[in-house]
N, C-alpha and C positions, 0 to 999 in steps of 0.2 A: 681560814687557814693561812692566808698569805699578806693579808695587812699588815703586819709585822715585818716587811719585808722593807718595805718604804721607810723605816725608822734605825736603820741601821745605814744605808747607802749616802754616805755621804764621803768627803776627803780627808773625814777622821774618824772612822770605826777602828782603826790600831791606835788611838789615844786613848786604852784603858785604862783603868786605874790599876794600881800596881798590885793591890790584891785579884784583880781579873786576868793580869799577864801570868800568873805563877803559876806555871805547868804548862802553861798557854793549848791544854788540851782541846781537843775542838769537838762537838757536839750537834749530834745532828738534830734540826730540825723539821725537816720534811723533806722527802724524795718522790720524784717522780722516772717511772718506769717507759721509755717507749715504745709504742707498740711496736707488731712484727711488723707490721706493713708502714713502719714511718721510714718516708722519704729521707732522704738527707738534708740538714738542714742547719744552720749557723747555729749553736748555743742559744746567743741572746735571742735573734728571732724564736724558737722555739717556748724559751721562757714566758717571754713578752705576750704571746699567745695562748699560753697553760695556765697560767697567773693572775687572775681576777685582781684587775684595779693595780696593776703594776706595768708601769712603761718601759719599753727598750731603755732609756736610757738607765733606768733603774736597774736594772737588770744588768747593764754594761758594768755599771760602777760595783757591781756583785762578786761581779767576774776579778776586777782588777783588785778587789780587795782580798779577793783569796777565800770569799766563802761558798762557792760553788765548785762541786767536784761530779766530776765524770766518770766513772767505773772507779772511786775513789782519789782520783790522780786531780789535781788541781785543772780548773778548766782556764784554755785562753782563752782569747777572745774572736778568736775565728774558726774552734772548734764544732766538730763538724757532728751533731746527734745520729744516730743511728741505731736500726733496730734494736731494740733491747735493750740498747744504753740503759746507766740508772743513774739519773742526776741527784746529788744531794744538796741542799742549803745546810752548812755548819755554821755554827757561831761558838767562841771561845768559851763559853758557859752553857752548864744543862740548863734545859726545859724547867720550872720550878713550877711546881702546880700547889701552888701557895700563895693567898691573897696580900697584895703588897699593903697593906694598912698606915692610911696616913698618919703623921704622927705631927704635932703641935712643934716644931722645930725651929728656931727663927732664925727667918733669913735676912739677907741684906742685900734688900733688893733697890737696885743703882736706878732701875728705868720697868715701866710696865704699861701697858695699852692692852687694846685687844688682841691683838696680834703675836705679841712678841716679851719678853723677860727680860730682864740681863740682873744678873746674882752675881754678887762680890763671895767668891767660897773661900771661909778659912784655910788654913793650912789645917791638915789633920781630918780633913772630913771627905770622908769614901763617897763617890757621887754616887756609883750605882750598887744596888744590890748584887750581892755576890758572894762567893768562897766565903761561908761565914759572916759577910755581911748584910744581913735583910733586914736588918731597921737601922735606924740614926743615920742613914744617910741624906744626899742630896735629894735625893728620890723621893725618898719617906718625905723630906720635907715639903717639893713641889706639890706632892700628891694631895696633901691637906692643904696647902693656900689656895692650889688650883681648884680643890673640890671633886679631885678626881680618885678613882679608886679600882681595884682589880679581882676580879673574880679568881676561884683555886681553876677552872679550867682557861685561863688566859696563857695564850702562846708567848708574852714577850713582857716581862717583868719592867722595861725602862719606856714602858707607855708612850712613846714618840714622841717625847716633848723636846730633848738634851739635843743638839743638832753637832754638838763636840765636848769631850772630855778632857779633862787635865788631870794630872796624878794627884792621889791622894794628899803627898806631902807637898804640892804647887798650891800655894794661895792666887787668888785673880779673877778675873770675868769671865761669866760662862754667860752664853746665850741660848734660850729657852723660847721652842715655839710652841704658842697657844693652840694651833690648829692648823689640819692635815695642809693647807696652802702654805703658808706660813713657812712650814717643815720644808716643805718642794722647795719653795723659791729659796730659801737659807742651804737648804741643800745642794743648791747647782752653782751658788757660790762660794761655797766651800770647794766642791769641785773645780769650777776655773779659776782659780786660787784670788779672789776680787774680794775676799775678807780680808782685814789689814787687823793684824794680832803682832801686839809689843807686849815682852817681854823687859823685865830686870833683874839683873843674876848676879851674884857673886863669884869670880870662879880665882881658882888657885892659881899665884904666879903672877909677875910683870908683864901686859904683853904691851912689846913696845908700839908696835903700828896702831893707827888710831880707829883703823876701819879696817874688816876685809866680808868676805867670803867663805863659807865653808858647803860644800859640794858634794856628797857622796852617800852612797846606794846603803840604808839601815837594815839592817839585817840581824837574824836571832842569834846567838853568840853560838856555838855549838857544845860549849865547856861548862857553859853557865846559862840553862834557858832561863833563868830572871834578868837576864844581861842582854842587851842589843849592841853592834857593833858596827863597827864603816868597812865596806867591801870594796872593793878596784871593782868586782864581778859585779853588770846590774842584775845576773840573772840568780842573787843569792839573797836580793831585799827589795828595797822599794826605794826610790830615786826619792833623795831629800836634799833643800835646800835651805839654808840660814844667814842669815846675815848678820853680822853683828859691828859694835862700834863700844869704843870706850869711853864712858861716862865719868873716871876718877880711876887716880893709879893710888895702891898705899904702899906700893915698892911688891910685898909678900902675897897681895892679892890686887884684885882686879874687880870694878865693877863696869859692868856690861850691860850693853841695851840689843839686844837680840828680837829681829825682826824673820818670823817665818813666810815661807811661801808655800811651804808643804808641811803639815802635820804628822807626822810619823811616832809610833811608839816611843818616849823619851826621847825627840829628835833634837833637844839644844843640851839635854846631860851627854849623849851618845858625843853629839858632834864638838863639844868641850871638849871630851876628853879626848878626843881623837886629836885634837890638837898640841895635848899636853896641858889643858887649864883646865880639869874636873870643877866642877860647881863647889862651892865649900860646903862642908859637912854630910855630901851626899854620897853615902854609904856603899851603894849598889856599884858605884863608879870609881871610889879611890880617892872620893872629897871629905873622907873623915879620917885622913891622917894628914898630918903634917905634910905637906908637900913641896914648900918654899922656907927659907927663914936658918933661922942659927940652931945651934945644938943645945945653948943654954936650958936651964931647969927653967929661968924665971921667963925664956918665950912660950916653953912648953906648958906651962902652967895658965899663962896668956891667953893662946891658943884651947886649952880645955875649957877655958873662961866662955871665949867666942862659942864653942860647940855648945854650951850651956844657953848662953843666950838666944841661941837659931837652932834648936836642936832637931835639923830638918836642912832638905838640899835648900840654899838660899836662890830660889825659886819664884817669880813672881808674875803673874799675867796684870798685867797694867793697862793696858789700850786695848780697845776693840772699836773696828766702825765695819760699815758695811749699810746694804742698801735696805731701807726700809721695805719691806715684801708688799704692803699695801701700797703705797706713797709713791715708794722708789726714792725717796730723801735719803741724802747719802748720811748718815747718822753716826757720833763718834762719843765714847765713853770711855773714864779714866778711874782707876782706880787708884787712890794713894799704896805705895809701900808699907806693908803691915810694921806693927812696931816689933817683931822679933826683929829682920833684918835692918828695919832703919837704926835699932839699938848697936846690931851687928856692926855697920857702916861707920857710926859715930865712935866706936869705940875704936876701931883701926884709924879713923881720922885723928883721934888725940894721940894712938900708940904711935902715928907716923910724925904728927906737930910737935910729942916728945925726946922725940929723937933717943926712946930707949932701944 
């Protein structure tokens, strides 16, 4: 019942895919009732010892993700069980009691051992099943290389291999572990933020500094749940941290190298736009209109050209390293720039060497 539990706790189960955010309704998958006679007792202690084959620390990272609830109420982390209580585990997606069926899919696999994957994912391709999506994904496709497969009575549809997600429209390196070790150790570095993930972005606007900082608590928009947003309040999201630097100015946009320390629900579209430079052509945000530039027909025309050739947030996972879970070798892999956005790039490079 509870092995499934270990495949989700890591420092990016809020990087779903954007077809698994919409609605972002939550679903339970199993509760536990206390008895009358149970003592008082910490949450996660209590977990840790109800839960076959799951550690406190798993169980902590539960807590701070937001899928464990207490007499429905979100649990902290020093909440206190008692009689009767009724602990639930939710997760943003129902239960699906339908075999995940591998499917002959090709990937583009950067790196593979025993241990461990790293997949270069298109732009355009839904990682996990979901809302509507239960084949053609990421998923479908590990599950056929891997050789792996799922029963219609299986509790958890993304089999424990994905140890982080990226959006559907984000091209880049995912990393995939082969087995329950593997998962652990990828997991506790996700959590003390000792994964090093670069990004490369397009985003709207000149910005003139060449480096900084972006700082602040992501949170669900309340006007728009498909929309995340930046709070002053911590106690309305989850503390996110970005760094980013400029790699090329072409006056009307900007391209960026954005480096995370926390993985949050769209936390470099979120945190762009909070600054005023939405990612180009990303919808959800305010990067598919005009944001910068003149009123003329022939920029605006220009401009539909560019949505035409990235017709997607210009989004890009590029770098990944982190410690090899067997070895402990500190390990580093690069992805080139897809050619939608590097076509993107080149063409604002000549529109700017034109000087139209």
């Amino acid at each position: 019942m509870t092995e499934f539990l270990n495949d989700y706790l890591t420092e990016e189960p809020d990087l779903l895919p954007e077809e698994e955010t919409e609605g972002q309704e939550m679903f339970e998958h199993f509760r536990l009732v206390a008895d009358k006679g149970q003592a008082p007792v910490r949450v996660d202690k209590y977990l840790s010892t109800h839960l076959e084959s799951t550690s406190r620390h798993r169980v902590q990272l539960a807590i701070k993700n937001g899928y464990v609830l207490i007499n429905d109420k979100p649990a902290k982390a020093n909440a206190i069980i008692r009689p009767c209580d009724v602990i639930r585990f939710v997760m943003p997606y129902q239960r699906r009691g339908v075999e995940i069926l591998p499917e002959n899919i090709p990937l583009d696999i950067v790196y593979e051992d025993d241990d461990v994957l790293v997949v270069n994912k298109p732009a355009g391709m839904v990682v996990h099943p979901g809302h509507g999506h239960f084949s053609g994904t990421l998923v479908n496709a590990l599950a056929f290389h891997l050789g792996l497969s799922q029963g219609p009575d299986a509790e958890d549809e993304r089999m424990g291999i994905l140890v982080h997600r990226i959006d559907k429209d984000t091209s880049g390196l995912l990393l995939v572990a082969k087995n329950p070790e593997a998962q652990m150790n990828l997991a506790d570095q996700f959590f003390v933020h000792s994964i090093d993930r670069l990004y490369v972005a397009v985003v709207w606007g000149n910005i003139t500094e060449d480096e900084g900082t972006i700082e602040g608590t992501i949170g669900r928009d309340p006007n728009d749940r498909l929309r995340f947003r930046v709070y002053d309040d911590p106690e309305k999201g989850k503390h996110a941290i970005t760094h980013w630097r400029v790699l090329e100015r072409f006056g009307f946009i900007t391209v960026v190298e954005c480096r995370l320390e926390t993985g949050r629900t769209h936390q470099i579209r979120v945190h762009m736009s909070s600054i005023g430079h939405p990612l180009f052509n990303d919808e959800r945000y305010g990067g598919s209109e005009i944001r910068s530039g003149t009123i003329y027909t022939k920029y605006k025309q220009f401009i539909q050209n560019c949505f035409d050739i990235c017709p997607r947030q210009a989004l890009h996972a590029k770098t990944l390293g982190f410690d090899h879970p067997k070895t402990g070798e500190r390990i580093f892999f690069d992805s080139p720039v897809p050619d939608d956005m590097t076509a993107l790039i080149e063409k604002w490079r000549r529109y700017t060497e034109s000087g139209i």
